[in-house]
RODO-2510 file (C-alpha; in nm, 4 decimals, decimal comma):
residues 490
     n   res          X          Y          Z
     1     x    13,9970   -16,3588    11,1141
     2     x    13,9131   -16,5210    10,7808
     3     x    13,5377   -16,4603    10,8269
     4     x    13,4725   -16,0954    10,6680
     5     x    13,2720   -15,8419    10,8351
     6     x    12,9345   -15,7274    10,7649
     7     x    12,9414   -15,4411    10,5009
     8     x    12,8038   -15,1356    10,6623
     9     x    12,5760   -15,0691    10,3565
    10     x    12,4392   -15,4218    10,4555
    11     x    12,3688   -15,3856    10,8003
    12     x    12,5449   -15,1083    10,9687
    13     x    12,4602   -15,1847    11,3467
    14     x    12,5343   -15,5670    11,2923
    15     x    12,8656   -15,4243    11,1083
    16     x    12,9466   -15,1992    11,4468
    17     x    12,8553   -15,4751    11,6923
    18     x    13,0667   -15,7373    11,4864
    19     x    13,3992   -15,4649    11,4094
    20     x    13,3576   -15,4229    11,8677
    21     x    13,4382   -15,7868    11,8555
    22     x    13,6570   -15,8475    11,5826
    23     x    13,8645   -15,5375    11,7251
    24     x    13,8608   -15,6879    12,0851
    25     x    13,7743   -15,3566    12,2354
    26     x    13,4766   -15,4511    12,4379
    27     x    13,2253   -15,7361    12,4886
    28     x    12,8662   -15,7919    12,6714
    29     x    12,9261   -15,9132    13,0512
    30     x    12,7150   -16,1373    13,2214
    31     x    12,5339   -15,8538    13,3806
    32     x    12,2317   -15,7466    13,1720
    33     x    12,3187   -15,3950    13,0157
    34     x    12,7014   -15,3867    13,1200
    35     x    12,9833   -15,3935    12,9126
    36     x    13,3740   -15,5478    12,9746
    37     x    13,5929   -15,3149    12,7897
    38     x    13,9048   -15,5551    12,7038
    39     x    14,2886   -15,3837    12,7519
    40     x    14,3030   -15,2795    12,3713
    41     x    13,9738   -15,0746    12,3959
    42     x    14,0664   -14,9358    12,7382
    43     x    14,4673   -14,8630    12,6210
    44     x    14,2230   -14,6386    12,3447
    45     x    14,0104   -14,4940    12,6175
    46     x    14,3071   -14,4316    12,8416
    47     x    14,4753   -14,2348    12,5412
    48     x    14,1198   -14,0090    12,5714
    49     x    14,1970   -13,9903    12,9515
    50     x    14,4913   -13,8496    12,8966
    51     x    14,4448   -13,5934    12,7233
    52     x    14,1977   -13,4494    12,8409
    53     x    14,3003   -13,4522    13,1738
    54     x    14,6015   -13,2573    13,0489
    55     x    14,3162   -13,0524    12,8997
    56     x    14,1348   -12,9986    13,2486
    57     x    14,4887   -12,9109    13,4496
    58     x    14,5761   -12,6727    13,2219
    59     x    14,2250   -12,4541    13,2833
    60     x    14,3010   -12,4802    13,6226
    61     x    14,0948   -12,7822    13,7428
    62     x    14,1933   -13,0488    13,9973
    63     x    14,0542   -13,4117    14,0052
    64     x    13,8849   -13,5243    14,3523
    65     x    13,7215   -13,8743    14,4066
    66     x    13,3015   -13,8681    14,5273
    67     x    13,1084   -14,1684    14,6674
    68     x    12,9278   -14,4450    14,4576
    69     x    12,6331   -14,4194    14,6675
    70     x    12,4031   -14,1598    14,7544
    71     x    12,1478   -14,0700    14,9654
    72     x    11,7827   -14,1293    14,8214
    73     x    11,7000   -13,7792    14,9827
    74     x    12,0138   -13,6080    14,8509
    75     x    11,8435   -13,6329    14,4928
    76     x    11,4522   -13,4831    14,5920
    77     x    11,6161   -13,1846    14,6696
    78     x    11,6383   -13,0501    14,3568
    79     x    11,2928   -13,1359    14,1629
    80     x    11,3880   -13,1149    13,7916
    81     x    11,7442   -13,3504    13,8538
    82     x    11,4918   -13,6033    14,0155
    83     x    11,2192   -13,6048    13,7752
    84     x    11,5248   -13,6193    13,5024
    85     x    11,6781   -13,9308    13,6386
    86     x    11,3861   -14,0870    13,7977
    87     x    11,3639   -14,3697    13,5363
    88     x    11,7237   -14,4976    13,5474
    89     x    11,8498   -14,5252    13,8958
    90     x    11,9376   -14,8342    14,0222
    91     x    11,8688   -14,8653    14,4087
    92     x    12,0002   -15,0238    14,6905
    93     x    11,7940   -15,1174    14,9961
    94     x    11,9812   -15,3754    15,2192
    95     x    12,3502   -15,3811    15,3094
    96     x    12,3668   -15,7963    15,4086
    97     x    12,3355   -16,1377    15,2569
    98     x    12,3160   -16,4523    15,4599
    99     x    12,3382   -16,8267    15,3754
   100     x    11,9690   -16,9546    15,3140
   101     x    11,8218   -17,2315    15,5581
   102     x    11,7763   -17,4624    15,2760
   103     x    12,1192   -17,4356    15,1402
   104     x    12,0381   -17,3204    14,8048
   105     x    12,2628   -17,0167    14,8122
   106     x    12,2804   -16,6673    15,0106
   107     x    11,9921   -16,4637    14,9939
   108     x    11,8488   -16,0706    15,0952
   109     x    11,8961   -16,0745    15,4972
   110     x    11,5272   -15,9105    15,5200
   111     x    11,6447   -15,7809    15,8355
   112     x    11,9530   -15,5481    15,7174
   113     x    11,7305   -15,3188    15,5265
   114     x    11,8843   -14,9751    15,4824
   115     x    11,6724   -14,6842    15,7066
   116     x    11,7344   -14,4666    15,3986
   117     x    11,7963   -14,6358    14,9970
   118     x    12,1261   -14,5459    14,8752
   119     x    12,1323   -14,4212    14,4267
   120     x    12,4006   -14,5737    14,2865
   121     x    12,4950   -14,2377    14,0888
   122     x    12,3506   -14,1709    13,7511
   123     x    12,5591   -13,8217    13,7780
   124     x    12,6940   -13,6754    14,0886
   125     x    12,5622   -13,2908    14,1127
   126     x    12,3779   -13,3788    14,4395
   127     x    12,6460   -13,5827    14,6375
   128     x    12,9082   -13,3014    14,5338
   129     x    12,6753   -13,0028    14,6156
   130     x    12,6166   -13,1319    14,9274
   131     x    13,0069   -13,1252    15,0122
   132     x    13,0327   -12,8255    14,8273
   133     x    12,8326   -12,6570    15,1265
   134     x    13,1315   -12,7297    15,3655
   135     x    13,4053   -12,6108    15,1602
   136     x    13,2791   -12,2618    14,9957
   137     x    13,2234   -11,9972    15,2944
   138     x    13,3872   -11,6721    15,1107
   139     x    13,5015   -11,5619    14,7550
   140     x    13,8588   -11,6594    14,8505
   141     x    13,7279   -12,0175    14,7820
   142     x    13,5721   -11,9413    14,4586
   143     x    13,6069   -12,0767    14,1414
   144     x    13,6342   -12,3847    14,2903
   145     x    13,6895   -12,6308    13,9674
   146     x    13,6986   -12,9866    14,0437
   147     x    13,7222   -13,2776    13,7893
   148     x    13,5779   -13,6477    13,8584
   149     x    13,6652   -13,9277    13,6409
   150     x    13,4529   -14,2238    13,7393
   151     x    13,1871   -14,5129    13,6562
   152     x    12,8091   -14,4029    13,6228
   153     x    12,4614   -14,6449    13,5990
   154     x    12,1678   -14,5400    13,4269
   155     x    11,9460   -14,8363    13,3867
   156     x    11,9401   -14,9125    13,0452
   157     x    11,6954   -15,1668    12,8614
   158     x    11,8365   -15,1635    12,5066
   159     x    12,2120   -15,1451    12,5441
   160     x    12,4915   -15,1447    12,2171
   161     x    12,8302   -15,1080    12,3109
   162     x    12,9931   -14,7977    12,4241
   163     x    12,7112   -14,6519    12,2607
   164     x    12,4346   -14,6721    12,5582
   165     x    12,5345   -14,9296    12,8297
   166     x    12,3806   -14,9225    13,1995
   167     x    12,7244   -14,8789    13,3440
   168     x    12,9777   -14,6423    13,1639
   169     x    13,2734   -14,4878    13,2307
   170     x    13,3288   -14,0498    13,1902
   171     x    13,4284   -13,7669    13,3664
   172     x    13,2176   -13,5374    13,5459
   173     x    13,3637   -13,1747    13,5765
   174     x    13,1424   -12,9498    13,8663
   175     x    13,2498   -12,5812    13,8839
   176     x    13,1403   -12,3129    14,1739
   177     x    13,1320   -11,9328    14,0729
   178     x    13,1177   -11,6122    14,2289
   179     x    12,9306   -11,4464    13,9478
   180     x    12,6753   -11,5649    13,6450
   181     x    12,9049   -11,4528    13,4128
   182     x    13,2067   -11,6428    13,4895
   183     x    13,0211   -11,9712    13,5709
   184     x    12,8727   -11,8920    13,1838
   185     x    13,2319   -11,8440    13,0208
   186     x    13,3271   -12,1683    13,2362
   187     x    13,0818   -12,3587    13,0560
   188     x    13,1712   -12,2329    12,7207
   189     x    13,5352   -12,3051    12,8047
   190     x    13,4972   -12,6873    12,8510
   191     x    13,2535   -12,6809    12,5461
   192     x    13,4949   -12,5781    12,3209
   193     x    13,8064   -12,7886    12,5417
   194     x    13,5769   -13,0958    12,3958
   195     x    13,5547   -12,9676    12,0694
   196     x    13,9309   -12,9222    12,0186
   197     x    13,9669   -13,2709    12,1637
   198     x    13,7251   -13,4120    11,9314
   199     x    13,7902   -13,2536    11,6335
   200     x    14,2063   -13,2203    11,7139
   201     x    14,2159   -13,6018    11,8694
   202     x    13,9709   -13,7671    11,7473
   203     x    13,9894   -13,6207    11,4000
   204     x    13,5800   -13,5776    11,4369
   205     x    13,4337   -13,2710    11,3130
   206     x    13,1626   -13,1656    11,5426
   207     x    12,8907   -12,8748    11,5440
   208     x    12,8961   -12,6549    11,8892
   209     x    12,5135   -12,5546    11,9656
   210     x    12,2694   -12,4864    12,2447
   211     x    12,0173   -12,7670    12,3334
   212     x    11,6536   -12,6524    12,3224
   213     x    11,4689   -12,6267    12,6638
   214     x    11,3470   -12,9887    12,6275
   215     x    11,7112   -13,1545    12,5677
   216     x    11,8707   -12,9764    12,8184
   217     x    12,0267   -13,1380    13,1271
   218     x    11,7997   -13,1926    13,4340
   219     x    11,8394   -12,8936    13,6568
   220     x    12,0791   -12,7275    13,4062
   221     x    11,9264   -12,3132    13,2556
   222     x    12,1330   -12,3917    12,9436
   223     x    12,3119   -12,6812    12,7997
   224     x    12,5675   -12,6566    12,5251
   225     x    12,6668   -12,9207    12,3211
   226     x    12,9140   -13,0929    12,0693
   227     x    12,7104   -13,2869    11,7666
   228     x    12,9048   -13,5505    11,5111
   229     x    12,7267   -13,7344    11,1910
   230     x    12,8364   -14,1356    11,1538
   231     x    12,8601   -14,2749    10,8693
   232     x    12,4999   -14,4225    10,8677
   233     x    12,3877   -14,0063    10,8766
   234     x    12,2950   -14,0298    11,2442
   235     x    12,4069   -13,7655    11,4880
   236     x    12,5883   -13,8834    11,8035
   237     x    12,5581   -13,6269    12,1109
   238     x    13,0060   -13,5797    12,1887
   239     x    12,9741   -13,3888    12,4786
   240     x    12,7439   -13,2234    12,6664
   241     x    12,8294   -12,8381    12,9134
   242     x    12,6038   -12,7327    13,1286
   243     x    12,5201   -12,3480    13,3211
   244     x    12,3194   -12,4731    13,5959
   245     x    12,2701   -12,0932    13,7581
   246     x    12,1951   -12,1176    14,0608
   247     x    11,9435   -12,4157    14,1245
   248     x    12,1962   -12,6759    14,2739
   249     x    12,3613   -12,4224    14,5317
   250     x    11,9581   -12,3071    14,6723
   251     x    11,8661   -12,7078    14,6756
   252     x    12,2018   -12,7636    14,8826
   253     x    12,2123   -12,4325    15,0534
   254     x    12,5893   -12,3364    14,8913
   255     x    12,6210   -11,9620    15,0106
   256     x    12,9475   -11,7633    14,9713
   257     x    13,0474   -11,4199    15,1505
   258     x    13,1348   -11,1242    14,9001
   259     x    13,4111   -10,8779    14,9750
   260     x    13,1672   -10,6513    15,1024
   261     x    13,0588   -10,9703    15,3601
   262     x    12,7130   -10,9933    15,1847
   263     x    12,5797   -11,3666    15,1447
   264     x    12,5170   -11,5359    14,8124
   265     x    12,4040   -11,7974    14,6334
   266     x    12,6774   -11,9338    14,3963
   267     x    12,6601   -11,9826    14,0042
   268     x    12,7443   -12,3382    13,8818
   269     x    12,8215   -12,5585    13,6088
   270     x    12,8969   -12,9324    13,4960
   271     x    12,9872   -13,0879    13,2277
   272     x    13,1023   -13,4606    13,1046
   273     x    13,2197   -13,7243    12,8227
   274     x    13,2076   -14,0324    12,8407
   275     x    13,3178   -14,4115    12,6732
   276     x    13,0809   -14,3126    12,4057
   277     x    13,3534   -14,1250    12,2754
   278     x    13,4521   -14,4255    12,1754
   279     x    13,1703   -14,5605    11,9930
   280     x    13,1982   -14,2197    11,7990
   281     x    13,5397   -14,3029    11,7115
   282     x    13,4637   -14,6187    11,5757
   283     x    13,1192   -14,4879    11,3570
   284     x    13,3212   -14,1497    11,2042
   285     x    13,6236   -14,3527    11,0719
   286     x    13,6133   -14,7549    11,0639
   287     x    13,5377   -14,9125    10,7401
   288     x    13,4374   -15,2647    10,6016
   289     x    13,7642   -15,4127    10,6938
   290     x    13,7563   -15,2723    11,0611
   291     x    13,8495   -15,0108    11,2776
   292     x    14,0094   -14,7002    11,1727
   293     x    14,2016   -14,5087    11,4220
   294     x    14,3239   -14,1675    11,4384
   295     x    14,7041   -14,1591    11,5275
   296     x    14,6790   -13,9416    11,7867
   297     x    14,4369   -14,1809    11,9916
   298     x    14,6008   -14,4921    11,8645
   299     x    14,7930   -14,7642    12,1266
   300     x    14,9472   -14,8600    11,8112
   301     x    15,1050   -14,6766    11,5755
   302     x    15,3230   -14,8770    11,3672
   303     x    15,3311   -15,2385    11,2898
   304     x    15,6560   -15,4211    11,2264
   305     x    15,6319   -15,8220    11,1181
   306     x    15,8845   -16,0024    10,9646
   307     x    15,8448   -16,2352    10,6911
   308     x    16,1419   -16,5591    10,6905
   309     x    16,2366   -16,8573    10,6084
   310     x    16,4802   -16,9594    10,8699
   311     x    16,6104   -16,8280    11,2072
   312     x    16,9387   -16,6618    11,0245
   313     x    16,7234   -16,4274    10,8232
   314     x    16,4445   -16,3861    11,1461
   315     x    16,7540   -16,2700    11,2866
   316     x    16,8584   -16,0104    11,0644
   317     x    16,5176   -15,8819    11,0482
   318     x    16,4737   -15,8566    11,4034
   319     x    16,7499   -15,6397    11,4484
   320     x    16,6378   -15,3913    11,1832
   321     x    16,2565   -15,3504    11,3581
   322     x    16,4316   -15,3403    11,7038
   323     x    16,6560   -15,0653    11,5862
   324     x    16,3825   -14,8593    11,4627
   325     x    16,1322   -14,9350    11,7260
   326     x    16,4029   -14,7595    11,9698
   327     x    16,3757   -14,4545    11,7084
   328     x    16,0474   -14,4197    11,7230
   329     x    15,9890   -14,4510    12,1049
   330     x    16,2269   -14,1468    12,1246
   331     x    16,0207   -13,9561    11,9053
   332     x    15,7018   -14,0372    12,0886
   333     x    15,6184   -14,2823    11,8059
   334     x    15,4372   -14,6362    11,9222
   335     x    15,5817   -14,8960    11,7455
   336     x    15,4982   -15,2945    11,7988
   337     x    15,7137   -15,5830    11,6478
   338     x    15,5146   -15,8991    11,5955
   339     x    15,7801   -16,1939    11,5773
   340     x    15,5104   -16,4486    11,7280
   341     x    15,5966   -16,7594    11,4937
   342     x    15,2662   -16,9130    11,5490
   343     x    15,0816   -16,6421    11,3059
   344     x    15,1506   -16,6416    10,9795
   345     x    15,2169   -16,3170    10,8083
   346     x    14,8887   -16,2952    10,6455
   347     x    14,6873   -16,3794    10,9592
   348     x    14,8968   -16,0601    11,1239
   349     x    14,8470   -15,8617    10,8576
   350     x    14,4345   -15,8605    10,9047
   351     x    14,4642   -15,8612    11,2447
   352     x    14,6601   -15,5681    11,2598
   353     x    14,4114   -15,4188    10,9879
   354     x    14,0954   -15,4881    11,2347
   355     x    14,2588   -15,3129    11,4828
   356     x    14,2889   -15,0031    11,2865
   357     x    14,6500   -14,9765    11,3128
   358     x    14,7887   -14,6772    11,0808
   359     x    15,1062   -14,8067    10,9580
   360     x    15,2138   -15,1348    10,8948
   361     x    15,5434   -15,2640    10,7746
   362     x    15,6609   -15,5952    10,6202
   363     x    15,9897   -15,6890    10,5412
   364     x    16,1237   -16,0156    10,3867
   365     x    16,4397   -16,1365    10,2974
   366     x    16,4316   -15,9921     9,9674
   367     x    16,3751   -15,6222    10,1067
   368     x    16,6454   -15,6624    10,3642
   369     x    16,8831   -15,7340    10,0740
   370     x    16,7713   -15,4580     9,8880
   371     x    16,7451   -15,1937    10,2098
   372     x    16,3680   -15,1592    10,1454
   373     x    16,0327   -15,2593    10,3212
   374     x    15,6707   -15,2557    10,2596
   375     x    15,4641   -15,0326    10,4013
   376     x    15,0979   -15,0017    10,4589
   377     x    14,8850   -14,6934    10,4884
   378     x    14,5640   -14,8002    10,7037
   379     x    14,3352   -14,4967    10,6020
   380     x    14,3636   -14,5336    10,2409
   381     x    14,4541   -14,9076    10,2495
   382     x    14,7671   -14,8604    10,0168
   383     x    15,0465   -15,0291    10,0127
   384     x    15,3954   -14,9606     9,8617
   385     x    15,7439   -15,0451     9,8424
   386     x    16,0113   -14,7950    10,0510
   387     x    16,3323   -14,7050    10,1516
   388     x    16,4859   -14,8546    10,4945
   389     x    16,7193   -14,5564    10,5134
   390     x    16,5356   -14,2493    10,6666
   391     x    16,1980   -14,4616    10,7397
   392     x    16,1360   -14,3093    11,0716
   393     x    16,1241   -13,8832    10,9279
   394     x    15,8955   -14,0854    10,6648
   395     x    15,7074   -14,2431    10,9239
   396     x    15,6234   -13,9395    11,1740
   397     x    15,5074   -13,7137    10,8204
   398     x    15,2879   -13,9788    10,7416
   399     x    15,1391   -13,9923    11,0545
   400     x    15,0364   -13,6468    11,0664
   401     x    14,9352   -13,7410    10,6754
   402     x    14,7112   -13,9878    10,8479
   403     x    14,5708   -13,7648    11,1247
   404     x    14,4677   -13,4807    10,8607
   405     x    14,3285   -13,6959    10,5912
   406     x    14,0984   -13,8700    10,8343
   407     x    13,9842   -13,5630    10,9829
   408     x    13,9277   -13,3956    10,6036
   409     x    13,7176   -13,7656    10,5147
   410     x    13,4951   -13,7031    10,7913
   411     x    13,4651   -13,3249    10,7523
   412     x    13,3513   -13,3345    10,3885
   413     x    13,1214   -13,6067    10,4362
   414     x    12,9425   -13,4011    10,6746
   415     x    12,9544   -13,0937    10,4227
   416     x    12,7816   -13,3286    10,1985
   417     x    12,4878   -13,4675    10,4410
   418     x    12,4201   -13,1368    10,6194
   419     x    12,0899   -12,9466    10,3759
   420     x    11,8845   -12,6822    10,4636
   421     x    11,5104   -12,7837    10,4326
   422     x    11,2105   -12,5209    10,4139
   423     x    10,9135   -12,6970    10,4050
   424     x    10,7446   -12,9835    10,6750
   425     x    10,6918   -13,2304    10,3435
   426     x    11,0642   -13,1296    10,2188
   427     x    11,1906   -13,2378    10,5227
   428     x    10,9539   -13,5854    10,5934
   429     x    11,0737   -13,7016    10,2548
   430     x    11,4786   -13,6417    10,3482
   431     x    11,4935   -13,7325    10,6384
   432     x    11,5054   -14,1262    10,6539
   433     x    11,8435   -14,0879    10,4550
   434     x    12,0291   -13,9471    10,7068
   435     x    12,2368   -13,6145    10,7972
   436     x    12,1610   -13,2717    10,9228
   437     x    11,9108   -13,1030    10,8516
   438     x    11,8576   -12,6814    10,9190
   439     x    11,5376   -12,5723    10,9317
   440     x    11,3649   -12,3088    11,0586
   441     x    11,1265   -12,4117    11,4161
   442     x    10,8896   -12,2082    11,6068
   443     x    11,1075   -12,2567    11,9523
   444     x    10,7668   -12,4654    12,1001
   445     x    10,8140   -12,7418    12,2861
   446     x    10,5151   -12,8710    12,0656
   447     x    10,6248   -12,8356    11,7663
   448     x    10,9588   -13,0041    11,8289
   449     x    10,7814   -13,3352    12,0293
   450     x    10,5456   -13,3085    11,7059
   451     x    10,8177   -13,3674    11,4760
   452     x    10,9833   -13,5889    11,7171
   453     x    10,6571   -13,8426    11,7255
   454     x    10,5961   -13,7918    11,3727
   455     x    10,9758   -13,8847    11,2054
   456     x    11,2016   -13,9647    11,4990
   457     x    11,4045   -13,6716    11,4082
   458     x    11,5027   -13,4599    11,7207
   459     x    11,6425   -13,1129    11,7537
   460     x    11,9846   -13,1952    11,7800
   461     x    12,1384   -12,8481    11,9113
   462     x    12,0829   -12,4344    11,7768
   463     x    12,4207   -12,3605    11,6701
   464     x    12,6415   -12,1182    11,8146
   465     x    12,7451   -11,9512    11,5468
   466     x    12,4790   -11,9155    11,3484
   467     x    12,4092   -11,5800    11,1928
   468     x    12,0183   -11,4195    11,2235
   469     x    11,7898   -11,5508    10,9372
   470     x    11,4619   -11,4786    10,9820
   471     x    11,2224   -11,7347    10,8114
   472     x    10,9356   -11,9011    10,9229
   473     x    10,9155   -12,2861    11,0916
   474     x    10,8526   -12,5607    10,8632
   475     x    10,5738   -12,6798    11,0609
   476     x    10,3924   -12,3976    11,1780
   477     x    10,4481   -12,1165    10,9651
   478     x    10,5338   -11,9011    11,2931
   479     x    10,8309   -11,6279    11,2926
   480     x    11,1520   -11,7604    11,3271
   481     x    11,4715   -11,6059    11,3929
   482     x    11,7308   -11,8953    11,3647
   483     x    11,7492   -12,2313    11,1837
   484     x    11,7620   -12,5495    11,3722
   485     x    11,9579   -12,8270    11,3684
   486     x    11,7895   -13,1503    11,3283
   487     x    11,8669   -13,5549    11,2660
   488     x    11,8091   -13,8756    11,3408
   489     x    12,0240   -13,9749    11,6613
   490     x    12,2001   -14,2456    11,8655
***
């Protein structure tokens, strides 16, 4: 703990890879691309779990369980989900292992080769359409709205941390619709579920926009999206909703009887976050001390150590934390009392500071005597001397102090990196230093992959509610009806 972290003005993704460590939320397995995310990163994930599973329930969705594996031929049948995920599926081809002859260890039984290669799933559209096809006969069994939360591999090369891993964990949500216009308000429903969460939760201000026809999801007519800006001016894709019409239930024959008995094809939609939530959380608030955490999301909330001289006033001390950590756990308040005598105060105190803990309290003989104790503000890295005597009201408004501020940080930095941009050259000489940038676009595919080869900017989503402006695109010149948004990405 003595060794200080990386600045982020020095070398913010050696700053994010160190803060991972230093915050013992995750580390690199042995398995090329795969990450081990260690009980205090998963107690934050599970937090995220939580709530928006609460989330899902209450618009009506239930969570099922759907195989690992999956059929090689299950994903051919629809031809832009295959051409999509091509690249990043991991295969499996035999189903034994036996001891080698030579002893050296167990090898590929060449002779239990599977008759048909099983996916492990990159994204489970296919395996659940194709027991969708079983369940849906009538519109009595429509909307059917079913929730996964599960592990995914896309084969990644370059991996960071929650960021892009080739094994992650997320929910999948996959919704079956009588009509086009229901499955289309389903998918704006979840859209903006994630964008409460984020913004709510995570205390992340995000943008809520349509991806262009390049970005969207393989097999998907529309995909709607959540955007945030890190602190390095990046954009980080939140969340991702998608109105897949009608492509999934033709490719896995999904018909439906109307009341009238007439056969249908019927309207769909998916839609999924995942544990780069938390890399998002970590890149909108952490600073050059550590992580930053949001209190509603935090394992943590309060911090109590003691600071002593001998077991007579350890004991005293203990029995004021204990007292108000039984406070605060009936007002839904987390509260952790660090008596460990092989730590000294000081070592605690950064500890508990990497770890993004919001509130942290100290109290010594000294405050005891005089019914006071030191408290510590996390987001603002204050510290000041209080009153023992109503500490837990003080507590719970400074939480929500806490929860606001962070969100109000993050909101006007993005306020102050989001420009709108006119001209090609304007933009090409912006757009290295980061943010958002609105510009007007032709709506060609090749004029976005033309400013995607040219400055690794990408459109990042065409927001939702975005009034008409008619201008014309930066790089063309052509009519355009609607500004753009566009950044450099994670």
């Amino acid at each position: 703990m003595s060794q200080k972290l990386t600045s982020r003005a020095a070398d913010y993704s050696k700053w994010y890879n160190e803060l991972v460590y230093r915050a013992d939320l995750a580390e690199h397995s042995d398995v090329r691309g795969c990450m081990i995310i260690k009980p205090y990163g998963y107690a934050i994930w599970e937090k995220m779990r939580e709530v928006l599973d609460a989330k899902f329930k209450e618009t009506g969705h239930s969570n099922a369980y759907f195989p690992l594996l999956i059929p090689k031929s299950y994903l051919s049948k629809e031809a832009s989900h295959v051409e999509g995920f091509a690249k990043e599926c991991a295969v499996v081809t035999h189903y034994r292992l036996k001891n080698a002859e030579d002893g050296s260890g167990v090898i590929v039984d060449p002779t239990a080769k599977l008759e048909e290669e099983l996916i492990i799933r990159p994204t489970s559209e296919t395996i659940i359409w194709n027991s969708y096809k079983n369940w849906i006969q009538s519109y009595r069994d429509l909307p059917l709205l079913i929730n996964q939360w599960a592990n995914v591999v896309r084969w990644e090369m370059r991996t960071r941390l929650f960021l892009r891993t080739a094994e992650f964990l997320w929910q999948e949500g996959h919704t079956a619709h009588a009509t086009k216009k229901e499955a289309i308000e389903e998918a704006e429903q979840m859209l903006h579920v994630y964008a409460d969460f984020a913004e709510n939760y995570m205390a992340m201000p995000v943008l809520l926009g349509r991806k262009s026809e390049s970005e969207r999801f393989a097999g998907a007519e529309d995909t709607l999206c959540i955007e945030a800006l890190m602190q390095d001016g990046k954009a980080l894709q939140a969340g991702t909703s998608h109105f897949l019409g009608q492509n999934f239930a033709k490719a896995f024959d999904v018909k439906f009887a109307d009341k009238e008995g007439k056969l249908d094809y019927v309207w769909a939609t998916s839609w999924g976050v995942s544990t780069r939530l938390m890399g998002a959380l970590i890149m909108t608030h952490s600073d050059d001390e550590g992580l930053v955490l949001p209190p509603a999301l935090a394992p943590i909330h309060v911090v109590g150590i003691p600071i002593y001289r001998n077991d007579e006033e350890l004991a005293l001390i203990s029995e004021k934390f204990t007292e108000l950590g039984k406070i605060l756990k009936a007002k839904g308040i987390s509260f952790k009392y660090d008596n460990d005598d092989n730590r000294r105060p000081g070592w605690k105190f950064a500890e508990y500071e990497s770890k993004g803990v919001p509130i942290r309290l100290a109290m010594g003989p000294r405050d005891l005597e005089n019914g006071q104790v030191e408290l510590a503000r996390r987001d603002l890295k204050t510290k000041e001397i209080v009153n023992w005597e109503g500490i837990e009201n003080n507590i719970e408004l400074l939480l929500e102090a806490i929860q606001t501020n962070l969100f109000q940080k993050a909101k006007d930095f993005r306020t102050a990196n989001m420009k709108k941009v006119d001209t090609y050259e304007e933009f090409k000489a912006q757009i290295d230093a980061g943010g958002f940038f609105l510009a007007h676009w032709d709506g060609t595919i090749e004029t976005e992959e033309k400013i995607k080869q040219e400055t690794q900017a990408t459109i990042r989503c065409l927001l939702l509610d975005a009034e008409e402006e008619v201008g014309k695109c930066m790089v063309t010149g052509a009519p355009s009806q609607q500004r753009a948004v566009f950044a450099k990405a994670y």
